[in-house]
C-alpha positions as CSV (number, residue, x, y, z in Angstrom):
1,X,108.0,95.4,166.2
2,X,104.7,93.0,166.8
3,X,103.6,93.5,170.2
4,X,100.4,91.9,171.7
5,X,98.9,93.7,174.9
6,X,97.3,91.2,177.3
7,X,95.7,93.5,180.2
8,X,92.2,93.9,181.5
9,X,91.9,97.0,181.9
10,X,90.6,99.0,178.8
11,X,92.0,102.4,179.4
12,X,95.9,101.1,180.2
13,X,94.9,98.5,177.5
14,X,94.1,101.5,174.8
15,X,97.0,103.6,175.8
16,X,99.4,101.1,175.3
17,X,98.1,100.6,172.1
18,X,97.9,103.8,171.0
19,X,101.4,104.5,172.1
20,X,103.3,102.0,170.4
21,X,101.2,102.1,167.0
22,X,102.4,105.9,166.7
23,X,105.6,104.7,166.4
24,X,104.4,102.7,163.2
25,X,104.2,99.2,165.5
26,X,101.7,96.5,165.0
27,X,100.1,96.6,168.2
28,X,97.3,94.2,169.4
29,X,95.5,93.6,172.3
30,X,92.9,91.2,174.0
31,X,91.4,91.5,178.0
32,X,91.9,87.7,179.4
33,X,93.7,84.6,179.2
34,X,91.7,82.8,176.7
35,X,92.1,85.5,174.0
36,X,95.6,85.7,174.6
37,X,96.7,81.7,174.2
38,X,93.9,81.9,171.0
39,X,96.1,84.7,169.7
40,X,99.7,82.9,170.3
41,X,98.6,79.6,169.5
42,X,97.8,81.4,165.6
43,X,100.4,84.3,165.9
44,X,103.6,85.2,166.4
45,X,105.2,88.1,167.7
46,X,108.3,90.2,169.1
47,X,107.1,90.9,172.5
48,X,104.1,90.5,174.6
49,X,103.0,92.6,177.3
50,X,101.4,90.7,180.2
51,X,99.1,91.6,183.3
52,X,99.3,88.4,186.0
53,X,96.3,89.5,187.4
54,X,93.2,88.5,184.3
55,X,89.8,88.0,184.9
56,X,89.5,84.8,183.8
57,X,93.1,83.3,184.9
58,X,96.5,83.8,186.2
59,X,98.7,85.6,183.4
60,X,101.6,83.4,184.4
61,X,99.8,80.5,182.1
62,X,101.0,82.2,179.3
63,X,104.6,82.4,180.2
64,X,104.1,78.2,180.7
65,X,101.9,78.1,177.3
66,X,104.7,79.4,175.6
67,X,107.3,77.4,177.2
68,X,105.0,74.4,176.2
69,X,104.6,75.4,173.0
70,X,108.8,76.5,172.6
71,X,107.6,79.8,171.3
72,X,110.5,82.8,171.3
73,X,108.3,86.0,172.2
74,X,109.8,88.4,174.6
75,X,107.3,89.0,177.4
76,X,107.4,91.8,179.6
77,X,104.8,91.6,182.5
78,X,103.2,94.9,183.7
79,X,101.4,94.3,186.9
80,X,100.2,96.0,190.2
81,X,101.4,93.1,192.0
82,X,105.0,94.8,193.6
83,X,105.6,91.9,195.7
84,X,109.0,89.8,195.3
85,X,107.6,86.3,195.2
86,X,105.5,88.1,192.2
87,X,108.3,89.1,190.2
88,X,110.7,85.8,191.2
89,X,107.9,84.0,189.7
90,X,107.7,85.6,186.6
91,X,111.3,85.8,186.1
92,X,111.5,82.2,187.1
93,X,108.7,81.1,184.2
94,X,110.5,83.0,181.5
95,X,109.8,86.5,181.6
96,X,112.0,88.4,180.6
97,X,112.1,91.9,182.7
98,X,108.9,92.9,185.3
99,X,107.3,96.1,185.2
100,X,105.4,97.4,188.2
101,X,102.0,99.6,187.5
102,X,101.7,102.7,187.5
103,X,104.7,103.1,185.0
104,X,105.3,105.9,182.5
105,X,104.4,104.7,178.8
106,X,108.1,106.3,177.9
107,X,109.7,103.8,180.3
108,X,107.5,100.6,179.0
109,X,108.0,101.3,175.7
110,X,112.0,101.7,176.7
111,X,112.2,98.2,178.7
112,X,110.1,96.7,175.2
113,X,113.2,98.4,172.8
114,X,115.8,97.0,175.5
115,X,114.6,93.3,175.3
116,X,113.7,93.3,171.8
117,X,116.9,94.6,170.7
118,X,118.7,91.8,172.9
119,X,117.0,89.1,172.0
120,X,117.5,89.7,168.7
121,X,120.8,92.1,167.9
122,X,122.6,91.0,171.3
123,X,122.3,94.3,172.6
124,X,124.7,96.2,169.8
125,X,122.9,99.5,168.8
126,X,124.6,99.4,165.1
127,X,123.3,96.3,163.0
128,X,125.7,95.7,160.4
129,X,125.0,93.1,157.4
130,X,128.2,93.3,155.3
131,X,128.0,96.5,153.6
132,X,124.8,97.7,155.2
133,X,124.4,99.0,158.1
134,X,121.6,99.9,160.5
135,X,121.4,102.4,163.3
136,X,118.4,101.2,165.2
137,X,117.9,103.8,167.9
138,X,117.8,106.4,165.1
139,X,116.2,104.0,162.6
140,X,118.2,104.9,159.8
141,X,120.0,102.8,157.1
142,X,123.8,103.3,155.5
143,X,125.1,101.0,152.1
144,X,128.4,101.5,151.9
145,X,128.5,104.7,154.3
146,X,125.8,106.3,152.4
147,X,122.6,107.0,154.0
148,X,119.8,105.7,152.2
149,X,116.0,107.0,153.1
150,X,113.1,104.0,153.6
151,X,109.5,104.3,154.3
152,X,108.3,103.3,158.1
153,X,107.6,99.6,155.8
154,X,111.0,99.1,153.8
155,X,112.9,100.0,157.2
156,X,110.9,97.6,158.9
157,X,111.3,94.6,156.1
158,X,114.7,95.1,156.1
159,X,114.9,95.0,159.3
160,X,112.9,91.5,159.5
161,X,115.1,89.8,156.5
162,X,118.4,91.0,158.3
163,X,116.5,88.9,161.6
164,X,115.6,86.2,159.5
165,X,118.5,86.0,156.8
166,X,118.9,82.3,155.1
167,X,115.0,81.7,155.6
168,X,112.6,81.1,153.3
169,X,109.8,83.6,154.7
170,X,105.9,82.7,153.4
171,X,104.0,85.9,151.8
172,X,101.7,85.8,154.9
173,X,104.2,85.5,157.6
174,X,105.5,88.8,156.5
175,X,102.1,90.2,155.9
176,X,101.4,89.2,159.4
177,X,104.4,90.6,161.1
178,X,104.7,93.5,159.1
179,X,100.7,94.7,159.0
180,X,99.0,92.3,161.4
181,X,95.7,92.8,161.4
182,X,95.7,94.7,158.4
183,X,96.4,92.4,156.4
184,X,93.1,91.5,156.3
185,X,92.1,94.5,154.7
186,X,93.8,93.3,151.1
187,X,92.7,90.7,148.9
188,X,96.1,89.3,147.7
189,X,99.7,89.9,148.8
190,X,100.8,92.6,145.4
191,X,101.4,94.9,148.3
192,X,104.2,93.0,150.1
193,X,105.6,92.4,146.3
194,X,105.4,96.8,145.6
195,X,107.2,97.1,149.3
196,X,110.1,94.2,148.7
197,X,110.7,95.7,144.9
198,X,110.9,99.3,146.2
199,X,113.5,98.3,149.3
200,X,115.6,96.0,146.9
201,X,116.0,99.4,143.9
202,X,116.8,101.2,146.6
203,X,119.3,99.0,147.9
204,X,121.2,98.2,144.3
205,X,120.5,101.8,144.0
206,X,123.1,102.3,146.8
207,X,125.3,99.7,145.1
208,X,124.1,96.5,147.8
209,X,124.8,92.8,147.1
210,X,121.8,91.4,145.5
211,X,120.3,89.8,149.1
212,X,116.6,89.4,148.5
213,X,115.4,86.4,146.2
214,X,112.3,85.5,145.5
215,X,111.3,81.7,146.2
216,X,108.6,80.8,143.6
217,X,105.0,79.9,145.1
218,X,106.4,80.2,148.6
219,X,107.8,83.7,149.2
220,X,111.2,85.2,149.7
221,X,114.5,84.8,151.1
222,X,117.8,87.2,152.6
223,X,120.7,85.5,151.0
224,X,123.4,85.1,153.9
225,X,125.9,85.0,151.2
């Protein structure tokens, strides 16, 4: 997943970070309200995590910037506001579930996995493209009913074509989701091209369809075929 942080406070702000990018997450962050719309209005991402309370605003502007905007992340708010009209509020905006501060990171990061996996997998715990099939709790992959192993990267590509099958997806945007800020550290996109013909052997390894195809100049597309 591609989670952006928005919270003030450095020390939640880090450990929320840290947390989720042991898991093999992109995970970023920014302090105030600014930073955050800069961030959405350039990015895209799976959830974000929102404080109401920001130094230089009221975190419910993003909720209405991405309404505005008819963006699709998630947003969870994390708050140490507790009080009803609080969370109606939020709810009411868009939010999609309200987390009240102090909270154990093991909880957070199991409300993030909840919405995530309903927004995009209606809730089912098996994802199953014809003869592949994904066990997301236990992030594992079958083809045919044969387990198949995948780096953190391959199970997270396949993962993001299966999301996105029958659309053309650019070399950055997957860059981006996949690496985020990273990306940055590579002057041209042969990585994402190692990583795509890696997952695809593996996958005719396991006698799979022939799904992935590359679009000349522009990137690649999951055949829903």
């Amino acid at each position: 997943m591609k989670l952006l942080v928005i919270e003030d406070e450095q020390g939640i702000r880090e450990n929320i970070v840290n947390y989720f990018n042991e898991d093999g997450n992109i995970c970023e962050s920014c302090d105030c309200l600014s930073a955050a719309i800069d961030k959405l209005a350039v990015f895209d991402y799976d959830c974000v995590l929102l404080d109401i309370g920001l130094p230089d605003g009221e975190g419910f502007a993003v909720l209405e910037y991405l309404q505005k905007q008819i963006k699709n992340e998630a947003v969870l708010i994390i708050s140490a506001r507790n009080s009803l009209n609080d969370k109606l509020k939020g709810l009411n905006v868009g939010a999609d579930d309200y987390l009240t501060k102090p909270f154990h990171l093991a909880e957070l990061k199991a409300r993030v996995v909840a919405i995530y996996r309903r927004r995009t997998f209606n809730s089912n715990n098996n994802l199953v493209f014809n003869e592949i099939s994904i066990n997301l709790p236990g992030r594992t992959v079958q083809v045919n009913q044969i387990q198949i192993t995948l780096t953190r990267k391959e199970y997270d590509m396949l993962l993001y074509f299966i999301a996105n099958k029958g659309k053309v997806i650019s070399k950055n945007a997957i860059a981006e989701h996949l690496w985020g800020d990273e990306m940055d550290m590579h002057n041209n996109f042969d990585f994402i091209y190692t990583h795509i013909k890696n997952l695809r052997k593996k996958l005719l390894d396991a006698n799979s369809n022939d799904y992935l195809k590359s679009i000349y100049g522009i990137g690649y597309k999951f055949m829903a075929e």
